[in-house]
Every structure is written in C-alpha cells, then in structure tokens.
N, C-alpha and C positions, 0 to 999 in steps of 0.2 A: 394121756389125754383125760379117761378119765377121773387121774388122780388130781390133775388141774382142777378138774371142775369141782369136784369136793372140797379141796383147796378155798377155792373162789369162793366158793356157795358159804364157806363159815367163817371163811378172814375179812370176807369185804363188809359184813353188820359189823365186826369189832372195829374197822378200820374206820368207817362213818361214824361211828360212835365215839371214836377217840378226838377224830378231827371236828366233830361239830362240838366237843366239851370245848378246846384247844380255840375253834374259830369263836365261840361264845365270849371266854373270857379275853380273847380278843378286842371284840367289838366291845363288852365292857369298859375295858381299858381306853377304848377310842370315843368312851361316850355314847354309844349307837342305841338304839332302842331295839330288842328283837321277840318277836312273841312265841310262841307256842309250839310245840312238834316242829322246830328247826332243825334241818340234814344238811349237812357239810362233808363234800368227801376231796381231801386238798385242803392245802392255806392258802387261806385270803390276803392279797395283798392290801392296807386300807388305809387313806394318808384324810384323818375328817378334822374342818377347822369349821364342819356347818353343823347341820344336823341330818343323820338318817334314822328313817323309821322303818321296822321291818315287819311283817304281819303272821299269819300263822299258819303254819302246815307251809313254809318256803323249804324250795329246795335248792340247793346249789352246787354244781361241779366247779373244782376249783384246780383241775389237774392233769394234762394228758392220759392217765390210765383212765381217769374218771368219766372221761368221755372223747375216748381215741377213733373223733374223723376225723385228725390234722387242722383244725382249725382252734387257737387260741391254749396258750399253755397253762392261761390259771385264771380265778375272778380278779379283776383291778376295782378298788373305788377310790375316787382322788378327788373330794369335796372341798372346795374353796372356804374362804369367811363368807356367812352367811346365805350360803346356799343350805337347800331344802333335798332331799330324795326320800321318796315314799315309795316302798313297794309293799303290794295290796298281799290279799290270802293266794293261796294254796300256786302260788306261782313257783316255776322253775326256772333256772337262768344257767346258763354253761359256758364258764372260759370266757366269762367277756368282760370288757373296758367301760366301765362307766364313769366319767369326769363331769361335775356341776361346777359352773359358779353363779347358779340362779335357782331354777330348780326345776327337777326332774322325778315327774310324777309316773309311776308303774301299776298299773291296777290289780284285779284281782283275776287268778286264774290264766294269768298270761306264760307265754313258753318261748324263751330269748335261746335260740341254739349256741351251739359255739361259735366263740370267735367274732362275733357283735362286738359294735363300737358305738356308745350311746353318750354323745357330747352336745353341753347347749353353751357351745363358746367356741368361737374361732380360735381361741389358743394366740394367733398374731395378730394386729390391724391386718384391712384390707389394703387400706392406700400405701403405696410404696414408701413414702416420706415420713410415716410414723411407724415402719418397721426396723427402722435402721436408721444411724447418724443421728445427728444431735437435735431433731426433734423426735426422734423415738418416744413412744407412747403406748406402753402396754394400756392407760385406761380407755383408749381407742377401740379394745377387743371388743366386740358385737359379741352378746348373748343375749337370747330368748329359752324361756323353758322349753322342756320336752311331754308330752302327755302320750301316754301310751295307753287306751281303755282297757276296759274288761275282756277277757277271752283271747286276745292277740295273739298269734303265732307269727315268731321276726325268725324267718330261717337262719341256717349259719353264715357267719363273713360276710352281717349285712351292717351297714355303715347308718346311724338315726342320728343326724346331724341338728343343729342348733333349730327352735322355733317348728317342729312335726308335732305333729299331731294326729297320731294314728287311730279309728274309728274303732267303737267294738266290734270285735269278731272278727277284726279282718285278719290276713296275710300278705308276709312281706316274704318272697321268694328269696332264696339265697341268694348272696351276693349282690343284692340290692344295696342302693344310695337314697335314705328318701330325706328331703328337703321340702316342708311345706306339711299338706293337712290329706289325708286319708282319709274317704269318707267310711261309715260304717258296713261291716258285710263284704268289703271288694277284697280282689287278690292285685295286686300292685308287685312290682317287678320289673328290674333291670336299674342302668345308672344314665341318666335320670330315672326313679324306679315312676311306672307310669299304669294307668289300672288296665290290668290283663281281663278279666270277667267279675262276675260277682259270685259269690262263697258257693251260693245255692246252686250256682246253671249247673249244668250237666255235663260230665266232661266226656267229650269223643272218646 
C-alpha cells in the first residue's frame, strides 16, 4: 500500500504532464484557443468545425483513473459549423460531454463533476413528421445557447440542456436536469431540477 502511494505521488505530475503536452497539441490541431497553466490528465476526445476558446489555470479529467466515481469515461467536445464555446479562468471540468451548435458559454472559476452533459441542441426535431420519412428535417433541430456564470458548481451526471442559464454561484445537485434560467446564489436539484434553498441558508 504504501509502495502505491509513492508510486502515485511521482507517476501522476509525469502523467498530467505528458497528457496536457499530448491534449495541447491536440486542440492545436483542432484549431482551439487554450491559455495559460492548462492540466489535462486522459485524452480529449474533440470533433471542432466552430470555434472554442479556453482560459487560464483550466483544469480537466479526461479519464476514469483521473476521477474514479463511475460517472463519465472521458472529456467529449463535438462543436458544429459556427458554434462558439468559451470556458472562463481557473475552472475544472470532469468526464463530461459537451455538444454546441450555437453557443455555449462557461465562466470563470466554475467546477462541472463527472459525467455532465452540457448540450444547446436537441440533436432531432421535436415534431414526429420531421424526424422521420420524407419530410425529415434535421434544420428543424431547436438550439438556444447555454450560459453557465461565474463560480458554478454542476455536480456529477447532471444533464444542462439547450437555452439554461445558470446564475453565479449557484448549485446544481447531482443528477440534476436543468432546462431554463437559475437564478443567482440558489441550490437547484432533481429532474425537473427545481430550487431546493439558497447557497447562504443554513443547513439542518
């Protein structure tokens, strides 16, 4: 056990260090914008036909060792033509699915657990007769941006669907669904995620 941990303690700065060279020249490659003291520990998976901008002192799991609760096995980003994603300073983000085809704003200092799914697009129509047969109609797909402020906390295997809009500082309890606008300071949770108290009350 505790050859493990000395193990751990001097393999895992080399291994964050190999993977954030490895995910850099990555995003490179993909066009992506990334700023300053970027940590990557895992591959990114990243399909960009928009643009993403990344800020400084981000941090990112992209791996089941990298952040083993069982939710989410790696970062996704899947950016359409002319969608936008901006993620702010000193934010962390873990194992999770982010898809634009509009755009999807991330602020500063925010903390996305594993296993998030952060989409501003239905992916199908809603109405049956343009999901299928011969008037199928993918330009049907509904998309509104996503905004997520300053300071956020999205617990894990929480679902930020198309048109949210999450306040500073608040929380979004695990396994939350939020759909619509959060105001700032609350704690919101459950499917539909709905406002449980505000940051500051006191808790029993």
């Amino acid at each position: 056990m505790i050859f493990q941990k000395i193990i751990h303690r001097f393999l895992t700065p080399i291994a964050t260090g190999v993977y954030t060279q490895y995910n850099r020249l990555k995003f490179k490659l993909h066009q992506v914008e990334v700023g300053t003291e970027f940590k990557v520990r895992g591959s990114i998976y990243i399909k960009n036909y928009g643009k993403v901008r990344i800020g400084n002192n981000v941090t990112m799991n992209s791996a089941g060792w990298a952040n083993p609760i069982g939710l989410g096995d790696r970062m996704y980003f899947q950016i359409m033509q002319g969608a936008i994603v901006e993620i702010g300073n000193d934010t962390g983000i873990s194992n999770t699915a982010i898809t634009s085809a509009e755009a999807i704003n991330i602020g500063n200092n925010v903390l996305i657990g594993a296993g998030c799914k952060i989409f501003d697009m239905d992916f199908h129509p809603l109405e049956a007769k343009y999901r299928y047969g011969k008037y199928k109609d993918n330009g049907k797909i509904r998309k509104m941006p996503v905004v997520i402020e300053d300071g956020v906390f999205i617990g894990g295997g929480s679902f930020i669907l198309k048109g949210s809009h999450i306040g500073k500082d608040s929380i979004i309890g695990a396994g939350s669904v939020v759909s619509g606008r959060v105001p700032p300071n609350e704690v919101w949770a459950g499917n539909p995620a709905k406002f449980i108290r505000y940051v500051d009350e006191p808790v029993d």
